[in-house]
C-alpha positions as CSV (number, residue, x, y, z in Angstrom):
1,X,25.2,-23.7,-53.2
2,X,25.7,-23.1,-49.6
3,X,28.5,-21.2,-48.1
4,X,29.4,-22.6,-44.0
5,X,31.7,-20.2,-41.4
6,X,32.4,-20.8,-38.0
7,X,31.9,-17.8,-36.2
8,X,31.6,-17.0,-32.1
9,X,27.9,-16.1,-32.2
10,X,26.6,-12.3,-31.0
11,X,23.9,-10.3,-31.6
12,X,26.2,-7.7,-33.0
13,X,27.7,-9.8,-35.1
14,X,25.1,-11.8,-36.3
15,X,23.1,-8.6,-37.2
16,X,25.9,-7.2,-39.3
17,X,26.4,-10.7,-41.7
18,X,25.6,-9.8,-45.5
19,X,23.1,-11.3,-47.3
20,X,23.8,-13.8,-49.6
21,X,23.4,-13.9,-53.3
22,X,19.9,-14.9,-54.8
23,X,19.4,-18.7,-54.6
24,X,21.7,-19.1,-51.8
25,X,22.0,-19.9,-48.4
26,X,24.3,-18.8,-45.9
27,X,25.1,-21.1,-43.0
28,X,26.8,-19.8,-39.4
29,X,28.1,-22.2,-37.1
30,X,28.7,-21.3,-33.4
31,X,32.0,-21.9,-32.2
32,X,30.3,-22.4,-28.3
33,X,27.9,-24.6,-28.8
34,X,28.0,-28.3,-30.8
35,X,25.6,-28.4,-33.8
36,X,24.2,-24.9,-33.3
37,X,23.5,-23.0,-36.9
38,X,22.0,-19.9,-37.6
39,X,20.9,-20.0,-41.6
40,X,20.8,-16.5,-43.6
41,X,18.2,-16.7,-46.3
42,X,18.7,-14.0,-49.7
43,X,15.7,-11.9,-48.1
44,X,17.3,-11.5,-44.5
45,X,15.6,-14.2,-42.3
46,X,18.2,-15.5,-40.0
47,X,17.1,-18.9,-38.2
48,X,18.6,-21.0,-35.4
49,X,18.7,-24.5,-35.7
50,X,20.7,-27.5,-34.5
51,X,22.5,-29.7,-36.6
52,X,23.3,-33.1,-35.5
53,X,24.1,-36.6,-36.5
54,X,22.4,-39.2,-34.6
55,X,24.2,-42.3,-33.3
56,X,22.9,-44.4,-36.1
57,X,24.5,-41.6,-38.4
58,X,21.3,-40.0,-39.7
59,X,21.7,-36.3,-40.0
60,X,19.0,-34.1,-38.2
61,X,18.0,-30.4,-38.0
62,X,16.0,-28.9,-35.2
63,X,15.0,-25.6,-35.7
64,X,14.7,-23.3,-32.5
65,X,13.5,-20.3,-34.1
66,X,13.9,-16.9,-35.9
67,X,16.7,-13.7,-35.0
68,X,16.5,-11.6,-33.4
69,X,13.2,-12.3,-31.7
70,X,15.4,-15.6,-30.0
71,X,18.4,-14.3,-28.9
72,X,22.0,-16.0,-29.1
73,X,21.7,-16.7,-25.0
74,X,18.0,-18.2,-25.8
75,X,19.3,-19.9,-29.0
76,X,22.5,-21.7,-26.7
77,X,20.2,-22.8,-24.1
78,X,18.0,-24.6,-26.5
79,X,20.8,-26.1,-28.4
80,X,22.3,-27.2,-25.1
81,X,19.1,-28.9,-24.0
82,X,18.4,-30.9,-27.4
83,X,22.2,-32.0,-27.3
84,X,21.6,-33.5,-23.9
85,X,18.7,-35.1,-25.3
86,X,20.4,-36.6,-28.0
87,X,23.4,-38.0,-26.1
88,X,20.8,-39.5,-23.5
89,X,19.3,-41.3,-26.9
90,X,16.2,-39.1,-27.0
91,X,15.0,-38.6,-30.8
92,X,15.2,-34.7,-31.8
93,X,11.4,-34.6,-32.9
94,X,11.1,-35.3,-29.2
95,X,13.2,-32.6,-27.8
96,X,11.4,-30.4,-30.4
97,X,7.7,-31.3,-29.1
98,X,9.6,-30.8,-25.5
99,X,10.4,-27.1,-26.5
100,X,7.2,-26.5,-27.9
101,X,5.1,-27.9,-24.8
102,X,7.2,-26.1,-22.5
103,X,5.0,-23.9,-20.3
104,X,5.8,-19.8,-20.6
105,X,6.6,-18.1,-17.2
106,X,3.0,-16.5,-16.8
107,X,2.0,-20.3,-17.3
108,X,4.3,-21.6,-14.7
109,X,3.2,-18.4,-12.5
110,X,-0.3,-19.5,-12.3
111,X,0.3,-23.4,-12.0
112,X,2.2,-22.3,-9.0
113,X,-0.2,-19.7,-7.3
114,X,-3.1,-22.8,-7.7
115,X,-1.4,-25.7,-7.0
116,X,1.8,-24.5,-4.6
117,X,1.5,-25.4,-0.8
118,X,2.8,-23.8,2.3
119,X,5.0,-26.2,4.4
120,X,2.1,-26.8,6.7
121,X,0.0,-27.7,3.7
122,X,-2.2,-24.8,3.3
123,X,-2.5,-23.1,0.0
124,X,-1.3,-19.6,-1.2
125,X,-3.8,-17.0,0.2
126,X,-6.0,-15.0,-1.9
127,X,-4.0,-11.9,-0.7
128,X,-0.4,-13.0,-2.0
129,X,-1.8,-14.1,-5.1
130,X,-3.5,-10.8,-6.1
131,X,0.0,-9.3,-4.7
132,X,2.3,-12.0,-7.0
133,X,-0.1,-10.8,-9.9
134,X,0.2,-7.0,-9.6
135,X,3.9,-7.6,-9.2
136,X,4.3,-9.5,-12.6
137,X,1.3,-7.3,-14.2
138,X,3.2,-4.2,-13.1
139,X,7.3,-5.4,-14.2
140,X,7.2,-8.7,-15.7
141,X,5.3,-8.2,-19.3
142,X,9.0,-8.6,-20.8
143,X,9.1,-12.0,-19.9
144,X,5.6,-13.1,-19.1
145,X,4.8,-15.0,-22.4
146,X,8.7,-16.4,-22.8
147,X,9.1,-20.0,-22.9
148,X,10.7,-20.6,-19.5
149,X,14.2,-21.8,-21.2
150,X,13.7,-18.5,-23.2
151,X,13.9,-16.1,-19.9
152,X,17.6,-15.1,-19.2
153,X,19.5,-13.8,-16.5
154,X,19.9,-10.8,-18.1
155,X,16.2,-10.1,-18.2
156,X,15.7,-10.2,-15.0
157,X,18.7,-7.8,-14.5
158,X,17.1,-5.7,-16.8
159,X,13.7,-5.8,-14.8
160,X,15.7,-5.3,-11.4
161,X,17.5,-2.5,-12.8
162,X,14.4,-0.8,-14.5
163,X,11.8,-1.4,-11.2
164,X,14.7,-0.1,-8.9
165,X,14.7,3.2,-10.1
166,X,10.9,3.9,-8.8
167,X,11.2,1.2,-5.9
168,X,14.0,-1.2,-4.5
169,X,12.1,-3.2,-2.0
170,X,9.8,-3.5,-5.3
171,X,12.3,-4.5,-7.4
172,X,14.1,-7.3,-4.9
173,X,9.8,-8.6,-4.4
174,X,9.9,-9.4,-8.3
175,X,13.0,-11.1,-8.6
176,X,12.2,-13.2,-5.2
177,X,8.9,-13.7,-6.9
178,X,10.7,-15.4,-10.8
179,X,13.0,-16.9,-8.4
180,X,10.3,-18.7,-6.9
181,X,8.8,-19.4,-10.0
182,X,11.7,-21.3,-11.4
183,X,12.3,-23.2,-8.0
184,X,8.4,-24.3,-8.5
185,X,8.9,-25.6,-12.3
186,X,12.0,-27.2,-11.5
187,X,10.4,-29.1,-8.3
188,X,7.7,-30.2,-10.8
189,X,9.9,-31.2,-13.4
190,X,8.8,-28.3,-15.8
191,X,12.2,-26.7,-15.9
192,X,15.8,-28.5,-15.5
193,X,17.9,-25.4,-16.1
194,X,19.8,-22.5,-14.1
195,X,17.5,-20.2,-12.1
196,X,18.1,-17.1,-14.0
197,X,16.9,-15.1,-11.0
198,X,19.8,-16.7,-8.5
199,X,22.3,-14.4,-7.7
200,X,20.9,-11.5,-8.6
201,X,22.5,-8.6,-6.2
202,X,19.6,-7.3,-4.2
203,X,19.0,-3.6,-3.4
204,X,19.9,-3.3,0.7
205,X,16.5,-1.6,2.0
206,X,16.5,-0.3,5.6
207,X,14.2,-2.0,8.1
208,X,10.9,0.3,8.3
209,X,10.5,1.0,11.7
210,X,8.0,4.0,12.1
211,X,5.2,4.3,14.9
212,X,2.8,6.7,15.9
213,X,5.1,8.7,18.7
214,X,3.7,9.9,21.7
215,X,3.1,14.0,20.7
216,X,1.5,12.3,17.4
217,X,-1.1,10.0,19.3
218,X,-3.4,13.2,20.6
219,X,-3.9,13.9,16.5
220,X,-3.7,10.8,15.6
221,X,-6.5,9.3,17.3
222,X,-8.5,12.6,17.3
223,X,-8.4,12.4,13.2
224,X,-9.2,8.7,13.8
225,X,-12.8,9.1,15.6
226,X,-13.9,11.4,13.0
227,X,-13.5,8.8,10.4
228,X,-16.5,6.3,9.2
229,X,-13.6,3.2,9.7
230,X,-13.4,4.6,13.5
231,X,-13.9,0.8,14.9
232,X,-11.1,-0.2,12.3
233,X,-8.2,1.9,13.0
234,X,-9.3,1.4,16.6
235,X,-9.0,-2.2,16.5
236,X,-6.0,-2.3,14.8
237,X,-4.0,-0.2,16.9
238,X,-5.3,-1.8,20.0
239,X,-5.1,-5.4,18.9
240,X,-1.9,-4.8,16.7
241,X,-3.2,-7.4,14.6
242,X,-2.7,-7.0,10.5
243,X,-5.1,-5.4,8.6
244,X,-5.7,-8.5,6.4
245,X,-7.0,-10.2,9.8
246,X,-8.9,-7.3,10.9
247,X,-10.0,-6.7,7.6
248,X,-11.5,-10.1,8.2
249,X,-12.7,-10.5,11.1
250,X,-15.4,-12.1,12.3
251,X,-17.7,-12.8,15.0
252,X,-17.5,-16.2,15.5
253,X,-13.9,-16.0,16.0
254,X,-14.4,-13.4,18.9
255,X,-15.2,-14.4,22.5
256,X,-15.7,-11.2,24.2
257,X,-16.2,-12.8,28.0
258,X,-12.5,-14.5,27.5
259,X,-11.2,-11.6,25.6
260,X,-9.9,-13.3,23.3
261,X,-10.2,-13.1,19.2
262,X,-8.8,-16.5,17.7
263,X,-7.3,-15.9,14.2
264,X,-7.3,-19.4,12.4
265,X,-4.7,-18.9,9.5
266,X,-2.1,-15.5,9.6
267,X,0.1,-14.3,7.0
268,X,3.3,-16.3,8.9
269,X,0.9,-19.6,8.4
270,X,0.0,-20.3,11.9
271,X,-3.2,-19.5,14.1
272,X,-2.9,-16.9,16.6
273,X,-5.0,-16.2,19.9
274,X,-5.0,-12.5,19.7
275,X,-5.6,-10.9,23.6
276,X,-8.0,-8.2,23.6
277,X,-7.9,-5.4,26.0
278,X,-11.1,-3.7,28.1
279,X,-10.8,-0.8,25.1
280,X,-11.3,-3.3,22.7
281,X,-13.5,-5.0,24.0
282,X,-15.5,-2.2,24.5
283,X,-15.7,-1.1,21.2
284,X,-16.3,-4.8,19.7
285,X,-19.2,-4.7,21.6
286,X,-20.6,-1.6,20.6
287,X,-20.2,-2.3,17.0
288,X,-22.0,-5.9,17.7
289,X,-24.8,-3.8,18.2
290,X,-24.4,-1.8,14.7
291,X,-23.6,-3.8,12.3
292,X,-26.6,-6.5,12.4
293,X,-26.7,-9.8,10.8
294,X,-23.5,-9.9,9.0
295,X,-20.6,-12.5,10.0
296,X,-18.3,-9.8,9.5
297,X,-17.4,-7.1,12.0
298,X,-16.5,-5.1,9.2
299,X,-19.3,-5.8,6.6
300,X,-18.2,-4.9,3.2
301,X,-20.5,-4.9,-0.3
302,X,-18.0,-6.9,-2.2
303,X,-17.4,-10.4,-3.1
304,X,-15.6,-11.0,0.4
305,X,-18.4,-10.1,2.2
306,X,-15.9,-7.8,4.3
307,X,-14.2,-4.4,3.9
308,X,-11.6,-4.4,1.3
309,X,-9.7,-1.2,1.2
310,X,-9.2,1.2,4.0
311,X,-6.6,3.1,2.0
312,X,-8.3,6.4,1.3
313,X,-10.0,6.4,4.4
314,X,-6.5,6.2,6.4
315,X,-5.1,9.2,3.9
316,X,-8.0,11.7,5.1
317,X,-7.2,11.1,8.5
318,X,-3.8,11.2,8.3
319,X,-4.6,14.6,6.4
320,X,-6.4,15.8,9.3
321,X,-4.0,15.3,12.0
322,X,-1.4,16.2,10.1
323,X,-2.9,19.6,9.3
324,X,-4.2,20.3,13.2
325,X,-0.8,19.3,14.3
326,X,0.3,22.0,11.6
327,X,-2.4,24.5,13.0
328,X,-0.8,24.4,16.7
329,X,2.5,24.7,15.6
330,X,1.8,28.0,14.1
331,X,-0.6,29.4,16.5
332,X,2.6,28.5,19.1
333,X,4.1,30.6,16.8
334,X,2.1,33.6,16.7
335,X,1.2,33.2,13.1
336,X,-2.4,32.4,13.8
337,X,-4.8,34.5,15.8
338,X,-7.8,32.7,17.7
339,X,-10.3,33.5,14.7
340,X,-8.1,32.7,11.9
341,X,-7.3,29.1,14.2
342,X,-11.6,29.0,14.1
343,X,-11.9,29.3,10.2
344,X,-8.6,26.8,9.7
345,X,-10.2,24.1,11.8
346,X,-13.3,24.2,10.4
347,X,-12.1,24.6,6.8
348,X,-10.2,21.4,7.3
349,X,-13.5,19.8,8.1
350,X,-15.4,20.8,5.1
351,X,-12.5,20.9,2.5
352,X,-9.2,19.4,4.0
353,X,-7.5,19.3,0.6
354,X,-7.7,23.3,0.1
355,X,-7.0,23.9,3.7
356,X,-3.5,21.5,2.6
357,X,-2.6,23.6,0.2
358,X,-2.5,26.9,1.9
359,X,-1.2,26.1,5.1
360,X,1.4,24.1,4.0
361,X,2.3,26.8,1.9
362,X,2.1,29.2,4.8
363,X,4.7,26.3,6.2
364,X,7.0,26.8,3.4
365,X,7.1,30.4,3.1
366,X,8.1,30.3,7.2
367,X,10.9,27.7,6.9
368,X,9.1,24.8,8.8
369,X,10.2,21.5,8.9
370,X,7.7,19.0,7.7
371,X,9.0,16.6,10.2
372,X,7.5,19.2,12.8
373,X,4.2,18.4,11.7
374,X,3.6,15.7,9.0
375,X,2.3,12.6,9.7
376,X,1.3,11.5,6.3
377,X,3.9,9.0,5.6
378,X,2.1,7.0,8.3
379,X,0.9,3.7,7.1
380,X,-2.0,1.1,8.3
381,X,0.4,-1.3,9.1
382,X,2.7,1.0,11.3
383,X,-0.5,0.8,14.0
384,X,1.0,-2.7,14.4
385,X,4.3,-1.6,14.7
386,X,2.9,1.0,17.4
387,X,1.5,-1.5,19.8
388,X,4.6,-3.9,19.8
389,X,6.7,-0.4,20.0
390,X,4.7,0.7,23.0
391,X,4.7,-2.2,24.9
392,X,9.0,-2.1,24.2
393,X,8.4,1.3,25.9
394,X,6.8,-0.3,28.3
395,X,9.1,-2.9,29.5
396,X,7.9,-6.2,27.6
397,X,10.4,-8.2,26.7
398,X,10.7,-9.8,23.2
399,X,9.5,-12.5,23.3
400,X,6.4,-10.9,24.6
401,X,6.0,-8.8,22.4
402,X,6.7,-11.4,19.6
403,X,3.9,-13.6,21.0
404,X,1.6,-11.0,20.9
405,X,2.2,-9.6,17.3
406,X,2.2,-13.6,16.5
407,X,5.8,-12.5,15.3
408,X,7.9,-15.8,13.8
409,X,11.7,-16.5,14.0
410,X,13.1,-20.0,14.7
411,X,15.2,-18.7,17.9
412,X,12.1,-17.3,19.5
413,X,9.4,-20.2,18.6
414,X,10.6,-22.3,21.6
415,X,9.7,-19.1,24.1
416,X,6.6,-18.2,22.4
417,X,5.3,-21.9,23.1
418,X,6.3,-21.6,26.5
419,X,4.4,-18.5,27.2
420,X,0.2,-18.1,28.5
421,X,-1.9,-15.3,27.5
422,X,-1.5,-13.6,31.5
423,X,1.7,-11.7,30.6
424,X,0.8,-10.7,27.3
425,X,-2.1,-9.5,28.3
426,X,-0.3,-7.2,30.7
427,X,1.6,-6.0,28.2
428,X,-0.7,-5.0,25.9
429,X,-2.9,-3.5,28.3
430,X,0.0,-1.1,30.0
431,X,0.8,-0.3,26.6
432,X,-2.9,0.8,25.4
433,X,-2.8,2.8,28.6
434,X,0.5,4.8,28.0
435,X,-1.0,5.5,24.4
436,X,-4.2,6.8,25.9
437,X,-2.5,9.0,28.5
438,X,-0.1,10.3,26.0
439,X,-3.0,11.4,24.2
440,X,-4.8,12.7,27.1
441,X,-7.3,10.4,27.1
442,X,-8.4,9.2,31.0
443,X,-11.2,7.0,30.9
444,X,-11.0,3.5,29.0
445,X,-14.2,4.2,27.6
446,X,-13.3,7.3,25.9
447,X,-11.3,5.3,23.6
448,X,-14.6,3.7,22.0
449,X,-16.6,7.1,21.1
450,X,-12.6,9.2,20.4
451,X,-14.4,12.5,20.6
452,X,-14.6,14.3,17.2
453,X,-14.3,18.0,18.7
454,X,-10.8,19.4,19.1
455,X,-9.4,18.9,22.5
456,X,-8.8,20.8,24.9
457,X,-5.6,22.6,25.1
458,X,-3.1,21.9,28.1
459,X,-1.9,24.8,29.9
């Protein structure tokens, strides 16, 4: 015997219904959806199904799958797509095998990252595919193995809301990133329902817009020629190119008599003729001399064939400056004497990490403002940001300065077309002067060798 209610469906509710008596079956029917069932068996199993009488009048049941591992939302959308199947003719055993063969979002994630074009054609780079699979590694194992009529929009909520409370930029990347998914598998007829991730209310995130100021520079670049990746930071600052490109660079793409370094593919998807200055030049060709046979002006021992990963590089010397820049400030105060400044420089060259820890302390105990002194929350990519700032400081106009950053924004492509090399070149060059002379350094050529001793002090 089989006892049949019609109940609006929860997961509250439907994990409070009794059990029924040995030998019998309970049966739930949803009052929101047509046909949908959920069956109680003596021992507890709770099932979803769909119950539905085909045009020629033959009863048939579809079953969707177990509660609470489905949920009601999963158990609706399901229901809803087999009864659009049936009312288009479709036979249920065919809507079931649909379900079944329906790709799960870490599936659909890869089909996209291999097979997904740009709009000029060209396919994902290697770059954002590492970055789209750290993203779903890192916040998406909730829904990675869900069918994708399974994922909800309140699981991506959920991921939203749990990834904002480390990082909101992070947490708006991985809902751009399922949104992007689900556009994908609908475009490819893999998906025909709602994009679970559309309309999700995005963090607001303020604009980064940090660059290496001008009392900064003298440490900055003083911390950068003691570092082995010298040429790199160099070359990024004074190209203002992004470190993927410089990362790859290579020497077939450089013509040093033009000064010019043609990028074929950037992140924006276009090629960029990137304008070197005398500096850089300069120190492109010293390197040519160093670094042999390889293609690469930045040979790496990886797969690439290039460097990789600057990262803990860029930390000591930020590290360093930070801690010199630290050093003068007390010593302005009083609070060093020339012998303890001796032993404080040159315990930051052999063990910068102790000499952190004490004279930041020292820092503390005196009430300084780490904004007086710490440059650590520096990044690579703010070098970038330093050139196009410089050359605003400078007097280049936008559209200059977008040119030469190969910056993208459909009010400013018709400009940039417009616009030769000759003014940009100007631009970049004035500004690589100004950041010299604000760190005191005269000659061009000093830039290339960025002298490791401490500089001399201005009166």
């Amino acid at each position: 015997m089989t006892g049949e209610t019609r109940i609006q469906f929860s997961k509250e509710r439907l994990l409070a219904l009794p059990l029924p008596e040995a030998g019998k079956r309970a049966t739930y029917h949803d009052t929101k959806i047509q046909g949908l069932q959920l069956r109680v068996s003596p021992t507890g199993i709770k099932t979803f199904s769909v119950y539905r009488r085909m045009k020629g009048g033959q009863p048939e049941r579809v079953t969707l799958g177990r509660f609470p591992a489905m949920t009601v939302e999963q158990a609706r959308k399901q229901a809803a797509a087999i009864n659009a199947e049936i009312e288009a003719g479709a036979n249920p055993a065919a809507a079931r095998r649909a379900i079944r063969e329906e790709p799960t979002f870490a599936e659909m994630l890869a089909d996209m990252l291999a097979n997904k074009r740009k709009r000029d054609g060209s396919p994902i780079t290697e770059r954002t595919k590492k970055d789209y699979l750290d993203t779903a590694r890192l916040h998406m194992v909730a829904i990675a193995n869900s069918k994708l009529s399974h994922v909800t929009r309140s699981d991506v909520k959920s991921i939203h809301a749990k990834v904002s409370k480390k990082s909101a930029r992070q947490a708006n990347k991985a809902v751009a990133i399922i949104s992007s998914v689900f556009n994908y598998a609908a475009d490819h007829e893999h998906f025909s329902g709602t994009n679970p991730a559309s309309r999700i209310q995005k963090n607001a995130v303020v604009s980064r817009d940090r660059f290496a100021q001008a009392a900064e520079l003298p440490y900055l670049l003083e911390a950068i020629g003691e570092s082995s990746l010298s040429d790199f930071f160099l070359l990024s600052l004074l190209t203002g190119a992004r470190r993927s490109n410089v990362q790859a660079m290579a020497w077939r793409d450089l013509d040093l008599d033009a000064r010019i370094w043609r990028i074929g593919m950037t992140k924006n998807g276009t090629p960029q003729n990137v304008t070197l200055s005398p500096e850089a030049v300069t120190a492109l060709a010293t390197r040519k001399r160093a670094t042999g046979t390889s293609p690469f002006v930045f040979p790496g021992v990886g797969k690439t064939g290039h460097l990789v990963e600057p990262k803990k590089a860029w930390a000591a010397i930020l590290l360093r400056a930070s801690l010199r820049r630290l050093l003068d400030h007390l010593e302005g105060l009083g609070k060093l004497t020339a012998e303890e400044r001796q032993r404080a420089d040159k315990q930051i060259n052999e063990a910068p990490a102790a000499a952190a820890k004490r004279y930041r302390a020292i820092a503390d105990a005196l009430e300084i403002d780490p904004a007086l002194y710490d440059m650590t929350d520096l990044r690579i990519h703010d070098l970038r940001r330093t050139l196009g700032s410089w050359q605003a400081k400078t007097g280049a106009s936008m559209a200059i300065i977008g040119k030469s950053l190969n910056h993208k924004t459909h009010q400013a492509t018709a400009i940039y077309a417009r616009l030769d090399l000759d003014p940009v070149r100007q631009s970049v060059e004035t500004a690589t002067q100004a950041m010299l002379e604000a760190a005191g350094i005269k000659q061009p050529a000093e830039v290339v060798k960025l002298p490791a001793k401490r500089r001399a002090k201005k009166n």
